[in-house]
Structures are given as structure tokens and as C-alpha cells.
C-alpha positions as CSV (number, residue, x, y, z in Angstrom):
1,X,5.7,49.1,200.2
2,X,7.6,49.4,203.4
3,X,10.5,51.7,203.9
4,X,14.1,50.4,204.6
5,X,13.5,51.7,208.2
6,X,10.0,50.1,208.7
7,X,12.1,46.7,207.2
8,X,15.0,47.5,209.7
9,X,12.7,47.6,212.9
10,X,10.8,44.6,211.9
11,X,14.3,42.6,211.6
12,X,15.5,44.0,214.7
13,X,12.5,42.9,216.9
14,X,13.4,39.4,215.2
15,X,16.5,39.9,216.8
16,X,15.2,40.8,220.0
17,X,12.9,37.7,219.9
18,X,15.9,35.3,218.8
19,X,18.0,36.5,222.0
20,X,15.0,36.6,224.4
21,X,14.3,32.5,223.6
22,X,18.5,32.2,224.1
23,X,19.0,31.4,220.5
24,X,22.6,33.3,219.7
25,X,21.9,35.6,216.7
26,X,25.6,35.8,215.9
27,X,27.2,32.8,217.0
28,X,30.9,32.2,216.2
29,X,31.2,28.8,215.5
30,X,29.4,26.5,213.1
31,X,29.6,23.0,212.0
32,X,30.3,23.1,208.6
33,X,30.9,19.4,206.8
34,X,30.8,20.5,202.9
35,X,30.9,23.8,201.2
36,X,28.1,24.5,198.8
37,X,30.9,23.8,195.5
38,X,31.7,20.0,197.7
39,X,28.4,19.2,198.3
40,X,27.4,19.9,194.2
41,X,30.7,18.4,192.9
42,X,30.2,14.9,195.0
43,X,26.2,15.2,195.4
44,X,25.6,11.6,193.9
45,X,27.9,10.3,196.4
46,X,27.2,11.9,199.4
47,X,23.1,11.5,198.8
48,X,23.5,7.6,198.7
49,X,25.0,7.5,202.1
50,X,21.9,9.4,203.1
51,X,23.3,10.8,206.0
52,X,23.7,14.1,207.7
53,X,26.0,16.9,206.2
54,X,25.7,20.3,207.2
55,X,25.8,23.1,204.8
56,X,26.2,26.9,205.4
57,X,25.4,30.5,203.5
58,X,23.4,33.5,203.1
59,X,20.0,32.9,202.2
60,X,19.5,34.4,198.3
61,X,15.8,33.5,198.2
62,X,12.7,32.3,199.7
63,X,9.3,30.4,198.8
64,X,6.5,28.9,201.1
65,X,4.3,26.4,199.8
66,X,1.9,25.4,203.1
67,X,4.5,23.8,205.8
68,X,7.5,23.9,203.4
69,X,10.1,26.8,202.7
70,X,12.5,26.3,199.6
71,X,16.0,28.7,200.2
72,X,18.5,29.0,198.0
73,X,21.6,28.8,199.8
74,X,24.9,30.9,198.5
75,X,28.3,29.9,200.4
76,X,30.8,32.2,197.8
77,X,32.5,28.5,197.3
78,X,33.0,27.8,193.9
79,X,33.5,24.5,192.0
80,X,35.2,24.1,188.6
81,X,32.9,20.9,187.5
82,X,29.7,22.8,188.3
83,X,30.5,26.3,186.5
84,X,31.4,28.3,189.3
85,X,27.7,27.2,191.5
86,X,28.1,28.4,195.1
87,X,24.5,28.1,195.9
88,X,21.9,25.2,196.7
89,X,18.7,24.8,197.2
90,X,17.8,23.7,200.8
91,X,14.5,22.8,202.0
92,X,12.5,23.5,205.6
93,X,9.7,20.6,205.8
94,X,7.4,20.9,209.0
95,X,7.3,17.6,209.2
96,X,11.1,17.4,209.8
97,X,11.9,19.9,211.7
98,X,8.8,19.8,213.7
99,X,5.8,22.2,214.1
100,X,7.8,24.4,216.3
101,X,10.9,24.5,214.8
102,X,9.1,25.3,211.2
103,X,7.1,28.1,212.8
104,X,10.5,29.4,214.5
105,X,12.0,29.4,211.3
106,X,9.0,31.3,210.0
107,X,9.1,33.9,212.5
108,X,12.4,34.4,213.0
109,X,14.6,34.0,209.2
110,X,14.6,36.3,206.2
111,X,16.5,36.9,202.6
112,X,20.2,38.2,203.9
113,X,20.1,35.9,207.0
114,X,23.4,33.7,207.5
115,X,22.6,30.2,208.1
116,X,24.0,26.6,209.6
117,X,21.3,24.3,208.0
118,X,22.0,19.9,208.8
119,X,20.2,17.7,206.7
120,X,20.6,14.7,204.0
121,X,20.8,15.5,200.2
122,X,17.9,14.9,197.9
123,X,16.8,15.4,194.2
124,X,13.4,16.8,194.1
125,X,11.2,15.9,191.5
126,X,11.9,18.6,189.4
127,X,15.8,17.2,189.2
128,X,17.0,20.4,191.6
129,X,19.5,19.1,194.1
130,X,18.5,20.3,197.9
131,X,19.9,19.9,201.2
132,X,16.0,18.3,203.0
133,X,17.2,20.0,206.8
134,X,16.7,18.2,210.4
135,X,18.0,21.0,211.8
136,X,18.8,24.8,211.4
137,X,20.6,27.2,213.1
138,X,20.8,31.2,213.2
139,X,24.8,32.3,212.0
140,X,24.5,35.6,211.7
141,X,21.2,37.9,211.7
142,X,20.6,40.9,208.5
143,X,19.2,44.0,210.0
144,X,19.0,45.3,206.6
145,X,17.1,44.0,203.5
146,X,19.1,43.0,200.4
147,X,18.2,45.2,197.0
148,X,15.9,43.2,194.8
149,X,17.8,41.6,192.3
150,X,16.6,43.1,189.8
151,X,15.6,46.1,190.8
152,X,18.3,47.4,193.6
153,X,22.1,49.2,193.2
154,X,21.0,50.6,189.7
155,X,23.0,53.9,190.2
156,X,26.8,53.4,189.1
157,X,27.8,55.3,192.3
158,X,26.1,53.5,194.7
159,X,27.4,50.1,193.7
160,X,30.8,51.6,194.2
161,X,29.8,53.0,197.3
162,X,28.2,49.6,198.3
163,X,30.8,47.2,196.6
164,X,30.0,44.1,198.9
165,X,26.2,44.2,197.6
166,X,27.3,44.6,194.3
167,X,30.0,41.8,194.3
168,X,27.0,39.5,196.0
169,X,24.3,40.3,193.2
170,X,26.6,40.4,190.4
171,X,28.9,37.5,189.3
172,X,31.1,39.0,186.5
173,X,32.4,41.4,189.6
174,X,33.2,38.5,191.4
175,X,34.8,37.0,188.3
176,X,36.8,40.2,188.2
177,X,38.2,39.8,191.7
178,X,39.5,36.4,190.5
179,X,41.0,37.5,187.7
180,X,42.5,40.7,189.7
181,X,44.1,38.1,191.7
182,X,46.0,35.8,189.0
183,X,47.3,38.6,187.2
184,X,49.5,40.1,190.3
185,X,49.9,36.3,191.2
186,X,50.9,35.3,187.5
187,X,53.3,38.4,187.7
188,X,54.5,37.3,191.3
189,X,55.5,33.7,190.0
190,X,57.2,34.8,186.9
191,X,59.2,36.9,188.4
192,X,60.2,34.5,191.3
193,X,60.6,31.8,188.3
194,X,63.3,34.2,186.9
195,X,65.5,34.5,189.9
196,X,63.9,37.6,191.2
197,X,63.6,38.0,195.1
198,X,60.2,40.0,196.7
199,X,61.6,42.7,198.8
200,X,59.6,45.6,201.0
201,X,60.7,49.0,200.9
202,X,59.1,51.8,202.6
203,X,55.6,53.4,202.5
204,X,56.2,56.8,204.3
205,X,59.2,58.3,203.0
206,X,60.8,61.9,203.8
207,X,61.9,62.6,200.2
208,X,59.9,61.3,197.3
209,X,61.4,59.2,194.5
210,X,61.1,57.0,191.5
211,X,58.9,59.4,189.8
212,X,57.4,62.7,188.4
213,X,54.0,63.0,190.2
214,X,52.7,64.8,193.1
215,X,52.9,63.6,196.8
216,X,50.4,62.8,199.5
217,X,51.6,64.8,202.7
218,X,51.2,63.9,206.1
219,X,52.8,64.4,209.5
220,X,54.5,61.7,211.6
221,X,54.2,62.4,215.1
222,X,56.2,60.4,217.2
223,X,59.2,62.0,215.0
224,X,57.6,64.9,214.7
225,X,58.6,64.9,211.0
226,X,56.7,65.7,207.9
227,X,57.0,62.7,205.5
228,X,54.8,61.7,202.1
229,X,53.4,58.5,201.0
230,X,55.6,57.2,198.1
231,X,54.9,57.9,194.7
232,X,56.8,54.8,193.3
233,X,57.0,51.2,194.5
234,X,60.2,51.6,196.2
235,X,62.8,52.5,193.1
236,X,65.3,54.1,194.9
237,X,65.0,52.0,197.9
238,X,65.4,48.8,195.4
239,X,68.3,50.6,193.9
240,X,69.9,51.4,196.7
241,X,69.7,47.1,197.4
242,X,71.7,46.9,194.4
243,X,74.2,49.0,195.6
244,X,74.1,46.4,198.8
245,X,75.0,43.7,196.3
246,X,71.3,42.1,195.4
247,X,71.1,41.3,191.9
248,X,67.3,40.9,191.5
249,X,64.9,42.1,193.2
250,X,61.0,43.1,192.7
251,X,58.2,44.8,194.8
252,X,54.5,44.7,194.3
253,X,52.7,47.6,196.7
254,X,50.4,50.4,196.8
255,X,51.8,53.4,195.6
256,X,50.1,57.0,196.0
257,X,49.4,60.1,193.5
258,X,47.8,63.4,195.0
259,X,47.0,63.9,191.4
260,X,43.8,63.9,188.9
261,X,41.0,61.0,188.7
262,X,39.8,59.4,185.4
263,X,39.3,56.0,183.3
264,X,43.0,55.7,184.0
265,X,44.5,57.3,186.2
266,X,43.7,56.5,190.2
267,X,45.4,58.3,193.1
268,X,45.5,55.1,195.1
269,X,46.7,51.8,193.1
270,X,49.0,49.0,193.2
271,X,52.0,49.0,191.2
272,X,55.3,46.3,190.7
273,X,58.9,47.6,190.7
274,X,61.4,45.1,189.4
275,X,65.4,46.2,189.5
276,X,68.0,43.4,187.8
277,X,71.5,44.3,188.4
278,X,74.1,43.6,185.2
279,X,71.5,44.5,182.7
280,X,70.3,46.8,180.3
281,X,67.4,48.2,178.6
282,X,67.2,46.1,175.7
283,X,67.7,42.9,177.9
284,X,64.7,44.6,180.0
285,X,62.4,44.8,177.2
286,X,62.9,41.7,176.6
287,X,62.1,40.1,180.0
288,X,58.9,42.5,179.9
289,X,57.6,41.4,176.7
290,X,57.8,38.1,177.9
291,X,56.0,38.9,181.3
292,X,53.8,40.7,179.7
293,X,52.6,38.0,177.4
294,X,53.1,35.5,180.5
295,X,50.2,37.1,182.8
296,X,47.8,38.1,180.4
297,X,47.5,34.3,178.8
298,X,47.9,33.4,182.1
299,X,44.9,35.6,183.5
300,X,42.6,35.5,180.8
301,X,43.6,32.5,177.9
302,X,44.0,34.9,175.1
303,X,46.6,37.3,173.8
304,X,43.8,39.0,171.5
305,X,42.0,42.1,173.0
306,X,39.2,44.9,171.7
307,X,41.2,47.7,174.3
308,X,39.1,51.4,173.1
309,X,39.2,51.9,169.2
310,X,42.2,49.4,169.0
311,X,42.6,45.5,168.2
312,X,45.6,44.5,169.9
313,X,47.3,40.8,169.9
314,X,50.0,40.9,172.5
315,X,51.0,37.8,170.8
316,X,52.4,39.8,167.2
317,X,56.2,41.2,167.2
318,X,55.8,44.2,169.3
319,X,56.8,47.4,167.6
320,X,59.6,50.3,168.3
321,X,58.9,53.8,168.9
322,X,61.1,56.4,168.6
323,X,60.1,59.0,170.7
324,X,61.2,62.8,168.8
325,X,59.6,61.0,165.4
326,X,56.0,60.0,166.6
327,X,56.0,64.0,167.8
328,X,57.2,65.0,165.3
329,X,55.2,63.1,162.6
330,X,51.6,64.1,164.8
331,X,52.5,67.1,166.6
332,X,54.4,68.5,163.6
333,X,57.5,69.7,165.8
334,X,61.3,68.7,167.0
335,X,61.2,69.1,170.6
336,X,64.9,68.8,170.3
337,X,65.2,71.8,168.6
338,X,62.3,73.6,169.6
339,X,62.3,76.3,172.1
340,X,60.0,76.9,175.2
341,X,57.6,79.4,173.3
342,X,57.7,77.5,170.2
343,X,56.0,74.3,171.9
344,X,54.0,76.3,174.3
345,X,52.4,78.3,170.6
346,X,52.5,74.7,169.1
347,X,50.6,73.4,172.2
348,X,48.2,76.3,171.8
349,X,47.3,75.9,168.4
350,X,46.8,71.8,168.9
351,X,44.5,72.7,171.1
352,X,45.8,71.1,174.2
353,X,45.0,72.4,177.6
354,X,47.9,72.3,180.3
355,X,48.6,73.4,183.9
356,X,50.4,76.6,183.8
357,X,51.6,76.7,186.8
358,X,55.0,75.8,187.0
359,X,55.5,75.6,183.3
360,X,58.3,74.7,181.9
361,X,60.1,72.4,179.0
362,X,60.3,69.3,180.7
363,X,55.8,69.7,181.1
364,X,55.8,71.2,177.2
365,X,57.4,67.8,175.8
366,X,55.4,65.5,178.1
367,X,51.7,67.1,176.8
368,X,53.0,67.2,173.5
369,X,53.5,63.5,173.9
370,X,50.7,62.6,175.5
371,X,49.0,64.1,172.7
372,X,50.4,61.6,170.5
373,X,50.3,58.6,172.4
374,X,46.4,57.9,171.7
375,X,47.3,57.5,167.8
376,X,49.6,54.4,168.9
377,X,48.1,51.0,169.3
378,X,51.1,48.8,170.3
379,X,51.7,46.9,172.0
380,X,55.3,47.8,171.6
381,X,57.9,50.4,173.3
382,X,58.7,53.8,172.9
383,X,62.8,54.5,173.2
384,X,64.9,57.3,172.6
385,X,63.2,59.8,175.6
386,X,64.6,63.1,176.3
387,X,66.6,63.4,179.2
388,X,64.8,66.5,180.3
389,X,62.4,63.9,181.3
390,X,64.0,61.1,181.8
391,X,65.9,62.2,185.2
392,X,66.2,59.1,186.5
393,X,67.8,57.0,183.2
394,X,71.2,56.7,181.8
395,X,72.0,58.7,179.1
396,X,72.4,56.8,175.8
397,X,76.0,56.5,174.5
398,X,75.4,57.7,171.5
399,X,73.0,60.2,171.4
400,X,73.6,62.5,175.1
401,X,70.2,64.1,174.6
402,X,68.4,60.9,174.9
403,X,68.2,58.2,177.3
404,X,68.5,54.4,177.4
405,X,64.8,54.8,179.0
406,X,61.7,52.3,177.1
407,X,57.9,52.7,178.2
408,X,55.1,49.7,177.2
409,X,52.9,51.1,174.6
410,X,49.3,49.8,174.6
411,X,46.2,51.7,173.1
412,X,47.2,54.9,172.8
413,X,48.5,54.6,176.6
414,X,51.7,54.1,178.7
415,X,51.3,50.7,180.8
416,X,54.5,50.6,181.8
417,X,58.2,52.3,182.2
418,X,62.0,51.3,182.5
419,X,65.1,51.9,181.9
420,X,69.2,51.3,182.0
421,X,69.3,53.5,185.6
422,X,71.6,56.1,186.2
423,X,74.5,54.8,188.5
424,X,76.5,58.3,187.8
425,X,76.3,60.1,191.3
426,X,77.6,63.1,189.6
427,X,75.3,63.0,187.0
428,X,72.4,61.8,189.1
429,X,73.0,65.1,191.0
430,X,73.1,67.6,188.7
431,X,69.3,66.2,187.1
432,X,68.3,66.3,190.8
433,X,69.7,69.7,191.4
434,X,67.9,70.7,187.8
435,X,64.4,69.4,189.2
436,X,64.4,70.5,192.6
437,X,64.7,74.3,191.0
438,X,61.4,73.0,189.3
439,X,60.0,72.1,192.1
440,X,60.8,75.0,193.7
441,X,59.6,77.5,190.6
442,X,56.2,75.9,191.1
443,X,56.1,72.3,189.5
444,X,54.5,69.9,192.1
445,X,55.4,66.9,189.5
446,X,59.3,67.9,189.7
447,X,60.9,65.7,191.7
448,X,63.2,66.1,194.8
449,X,66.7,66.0,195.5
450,X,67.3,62.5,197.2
451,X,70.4,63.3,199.1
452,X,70.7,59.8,200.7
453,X,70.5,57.5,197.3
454,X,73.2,59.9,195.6
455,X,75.2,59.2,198.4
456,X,74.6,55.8,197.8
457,X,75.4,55.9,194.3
458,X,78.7,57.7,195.7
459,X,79.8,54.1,197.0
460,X,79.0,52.4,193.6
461,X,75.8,50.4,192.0
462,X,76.3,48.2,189.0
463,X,75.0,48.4,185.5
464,X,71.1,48.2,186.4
465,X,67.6,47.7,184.7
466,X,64.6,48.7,186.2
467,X,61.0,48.7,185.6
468,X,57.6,49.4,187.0
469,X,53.8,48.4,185.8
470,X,50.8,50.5,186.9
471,X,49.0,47.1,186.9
472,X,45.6,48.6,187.5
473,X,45.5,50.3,184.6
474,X,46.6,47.2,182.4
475,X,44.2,45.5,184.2
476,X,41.4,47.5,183.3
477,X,42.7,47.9,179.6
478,X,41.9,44.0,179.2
479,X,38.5,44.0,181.1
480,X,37.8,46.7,179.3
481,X,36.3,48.7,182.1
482,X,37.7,51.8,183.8
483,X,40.5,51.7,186.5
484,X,38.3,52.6,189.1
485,X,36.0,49.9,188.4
486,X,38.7,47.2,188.8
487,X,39.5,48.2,192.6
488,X,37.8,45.8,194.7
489,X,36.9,49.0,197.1
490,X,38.0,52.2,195.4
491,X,37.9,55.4,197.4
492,X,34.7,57.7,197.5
493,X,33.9,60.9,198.9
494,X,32.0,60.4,201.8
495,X,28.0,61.0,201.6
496,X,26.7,64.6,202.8
């Protein structure tokens, strides 16, 4: 069997010969009539005219039988009344094209090759639909071999690495793709349906905010300033438009994590940030919920999900959580009365590994939490969180120690977070002067004192409810694959 290099050089002299007779290799025009998915959908009509189309694609296959070549022809169209088909069979006759043009199209065309082929439809006599060509033309010539269908891009790794071969070769990550795109679409048009208007809010920012995570750092030099790559879709920026008087407004963006990689957790993903001015939490969860239910019907046609060792129907009344009982009831302690030692023993003994570093009770309550979360199934939303770390909600009426702060519940995970936000500037300060001495005592999650957005809180925002989806992870809950696997290109360290 020939290597990939003794393959390469034999494709590239076919290059060399296609340019030495004048024949453009790489063309930029073509003269397209149909795609594959038009051709299918109207083939009775178009094959009683019995004229001339011209059809385009990569060629999938090949067969000779004496001075005829079948190809099957894929265009990445796809047709709704033929089950998704983007690929035809097209047919290379000698006695069409001519003795030289066959030969040509011998010598010169392989598996991978893009091609322009002009011809009339047929049904052969095995009932297979085929473009019979007059014509052909070279679009675009492969150097390299596609893997064998059945046999290539086995490793995991490599079909990351090599997404576009793996998209080519297997349809359900095409189907993916699809679906990727109707669920941020769905989410876009409910959202606009309610009133809400799509805003853009900074990428590079000089202080980090929205969130508790670690920042990508990175140096701008025409302002010879260090800045980070934001770590939420814009909340303060989006708040800071409700202090300019919008009263709805939503961004979905990339957002960025310098932080650990697993089934759920990406350092590179795309979230949505909504902010609606003269509302609460509770009118928040509400207007979730239903978004919630809205893109997943929308995106799939089903409310009922296998997600891990959980059944969950999104359609059911969605349950409520309160936060200091669900620890209490699995970790078997009151982290509002608890000390620092007493959850860090009780963390200890539950077995549950944290970073040290930087340790303190805002990180003790969050892994004692995330310890309980994979008990819940949801979907519903946990309430009642502590405002040690909550630094960004307003503090419930009621009860000081907890906020007005609700978080999606699904499969033991959290896919997604709002709250009533914290218009108090003097408040807002005081949590921000809390975590910046975090920050500053060694936790990189701590979050940074926003200067600018207190002062904008100084001049007054309304009553607000905001709220942000990690959609990828959501995403992959309901494929029921990891979050890595649902980027169409996720990042990988580069081969050694």
C-alpha cells in the first residue's frame, strides 16, 4: 500500500500535468444550475426536459467499468423531501465525452477532487438517479487522499484535530452543526420576540466582570496596556446600558476561562447574557423556564431527555431549591453557621479535593455545593444563595445573608445563572472591596474591583434582572456528548 507521501506526489504531478495542458486546477468560477438537494427534489422534472444542468461537489467515490466511471457526487446541499441527500451519482461515458476527454478524466481526477460536471439527468437501470455528463471541468484539485470510510480518523483525537474530515465522513456531526445553529438561533428569536434588543459589549476589557473565574491575560500594544479577555458576556457593560435607560437588552458572544478542561467545562465557549430593567428574580425565572422549554422543542422536537444517570422532561413543573438545605441534607452541614475549619474538616472527610491556594469561605461553600449538585436532576432552580458568593446579587429583603440570586438546575449541573442585580453602589463596593482582598490573598477566581460600573451605579440603575446560559454545555447535555465535542472546531494543543 502506498504511503500518504507516495499518494501526495502522485496527485501533485496530476497537478503539474492539468496546468501544463492550460486546464486551471483551481478555477474561481463555476457554472452551477442546481445543487445536488434541487436536482433530487425536482429530478422527474428536470430529466423530461432532457437538457443540460450542471451540477457541482467533491467526488465521495469512484468505479470504472471499461469506458465508463460512476462518481458519487457530494455538494453539502441538503433537501428536506429526500432525507437530507446531498450527493448524486454522476456518470463519465467515453462515448459522450469523447475518447480524449474520458482518458483526461482518467489521468487527471481522483476521490477528494472538486468538480463542475454538465450533463442531462437519467435513471439507470438499477433506478439510481445520475447526472450522464457532456462535459466536466477541474474546480479544485486534492493533494491529499481522503481516509477510507471505513477505515480512516478512528482515533478520537484526530477527528478533533481534523474536524473538516470528520464533519465530511460523518453525518450525525453534520446534523450537530445544524442543530448548534437553531438552538442559539431559537434563543436569538425568542428573545427578540420578547422585546429584547441584541447589543455588543466588549471583548478585551481592563478589569474583569460578571463573574468568579480566572482571566486570559494579554497585552495591548498600541495602548500599551495590559487588558484580559472577558470572563462574562458583557454583564456589567449590559448593566451599565440600563443605567443609560435601555430596558432590555441581550448578548450572545464568546466568552473566555483560563481555567480547567472536562466533559463540561471549556475555556473557550459561547455564552448569552440577557439584562431586563423593572424586573425581578422570580419574573426572571419565569421568562427562563419558558426560553428554556422554547429552544429545546424548538432544536430538537422533544422536552424528554436521557442527560447522565437522569430522565429529565423539561416539560414537568420545574422544582425549587433552596440552597443551605440541599447542603445541608447531603453534605450534613449549615454553611451559615459553620466556620472556616469546620467546612474545610467537613470537606476533608467527604472526600473532596480543592485548590488550596487562596482558600477561603467563599471557595469552602462553593465545593461543598458542587458536591451536592450531582444528586439533583431538575430541571428546576436553586434560590436562597449565600451572599459570600453571590457578589454581584441583591440581597433578599428578608433574609440579609442570602440573595435574590436563582441558578438552572439540570443533571446534577448548573446550566445557567441570574439574579435581581445589585443597583446599591455602596453596597456593590464594599462586596467588591471584600473580593479584591481575595484576589489579592491568592484567589485567581475572586473577582476585581470595577471602579467604572460602581460609578455608574453612583448615577442610578433601576430594579434589574439578569441572566446568562453557558449554552455549550446545555447543548451537549441534550446531545448527550461532551462540551468539547459540540464545538464545531475546539482548541488543541498543537502536534510535536
Amino acid at each position: 500500500m502506498a504511503t500518504i507521501d507516495e499518494l501526495y506526489k502522485v496527485r501533485l504531478d496530476k497537478l503539474k500535468s492539468l496546468q501544463k495542458s492550460g486546464v486551471l486546477a483551481y478555477p474561481a468560477t463555476t457554472k452551477r444550475t442546481h445543487s445536488v438537494a434541487q436536482a433530487l427534489e425536482n429530478f422527474t422534472e428536470i430529466s423530461k426536459l432532457q437538457k443540460d444542468i450542471v451540477l457541482t461537489g467533491r467526488i465521495m467515490a469512484m468505479r470504472g467499468h471499461g469506458g465508463a466511471t460512476f462518481l458519487d457526487i457530494n455538494d453539502g446541499s441538503t433537501s428536506l423531501t429526500t432525507d437530507g441527500a446531498s450527493k448524486i451519482q454522476a456518470l463519465i461515458k467515453e462515448d459522450k465525452v469523447g475518447e480524449n476527454g474520458y482518458k483526461f478524466f482518467i489521468d487527471h481526477f481522483d476521490i477528494g477532487d472538486f468538480v463542475e460536471i454538465k450533463g442531462i439527468l437519467i435513471e439507470t437501470k438499477r433506478g439510481e438517479k445520475t447526472i450522464e455528463a457532456t462535459d466536466y471541468k477541474m474546480l479544485a484539485k486534492s493533494l491529499l487522499p481522503l481516509p477510507e470510510k471505513w477505515h480512516g480518523l478512528q482515533d478520537e483525537e484526530e477527528k478533533l484535530r481534523k474536524r473538516y474530515l470528520d464533519i465530511l465522513f460523518n453525518p450525525e456531526v453534520k446534523e450537530m452543526i445544524r442543530k448548534r445553529a437553531v438552538f442559539w438561533n431559537s434563543m436569538r428569536e425568542f428573545l427578540v420576540e420578547k422585546g429584547f434588543l441584541e447589543v455588543e459589549t466588549p471583548i478585551l476589557e481592563t478589569t474583569t466582570g460578571g463573574a468568579d473565574a480566572r482571566a486570559f491575560e494579554t497585552h495591548h500594544n498600541a495602548l500599551d496596556i495590559d487588558v484580559f479577555l472577558r470572563i462574562s458576556t458583557g454583564e456589567l457593560w449590559q448593566k451599565k446600558l440600563m443605567v443609560a435607560g435601555f430596558e432590555k437588552t441581550f448578548e450572545i458572544g464568546r466568552q473566555f476561562r483560563n481555567e480547567g478542561m472536562d466533559a463540561e467545562h471549556l475555556q473557550d465557549y459561547t455564552q448569552m447574557e440577557f439584562y431586563w430593567a423593572y424586573a425581578d428574580y422570580k419574573q426572571g425565572m419565569k421568562l427562563v423556564e419558558e426560553l428554556y422549554k422554547y429552544i429545546i422543542q424548538k432544536t430538537f422536537g422533544t422536552l424528554k431527555f436521557k442527560i447522565k444517570e437522569f430522565d429529565i422532561d423539561f416539560g414537568q413543573k420545574w422544582e425549587i431549591y433552596d440552597y443551605q438545605t440541599l447542603i445541608n441534607q447531603y453534605a450534613k452541614i449549615d454553611i451559615m453557621e459553620a466556620s472556616l475549619p469546620e467546612m474545610e474538616k467537613q470537606l476533608q472527610k467527604l472526600k473532596i479535593h480543592y485548590d488550596k491556594n487562596g482558600f477561603n469561605k467563599t471557595r469552602a461553600i462553593d465545593n461543598l455545593w458542587k458536591y451536592c449538585r450531582k444528586n439533583i436532576a431538575g430541571p428546576g432552580f436553586l434560590i436562597n444563595l449565600p451572599v459570600e458568593v453571590s457578589p454581584l446579587a441583591k440581597r433578599d429583603e428578608k433574609n440579609t445573608q442570602v440573595t435574590q440570586r436563582f441558578q438552572v438546575i439540570v443533571a446534577g449541573s448548573e446550566v445557567g445563572n441570574g439574579y435581581s442585580e445589585l443597583n446599591d453602589p455602596i453596597d456593590q463596593a464594599e462586596r467588591f472591596s471584600v473580593q479584591q482582598k481575595l484576589k489579592e490573598e491568592g484567589d485567581q477566581e475572586a473577582q476585581m474591583f470595577a471602579h467604572d460600573f460602581v460609578e455608574a451605579l453612583e448615577y442610578g440603575m433601576p430594579p434589574t434582572c439578569g441572566f446568562g446560559i453557558g449554552g455549550e454545555r446545555l447543548f451537549a447535555f441534550l446531545m448527550n456528548k461532551s462540551a468539547r465535542e459540540c464545538q464545531i472546531f475546539p482548541l488543541m494543543r498543537p502536534k510535536t
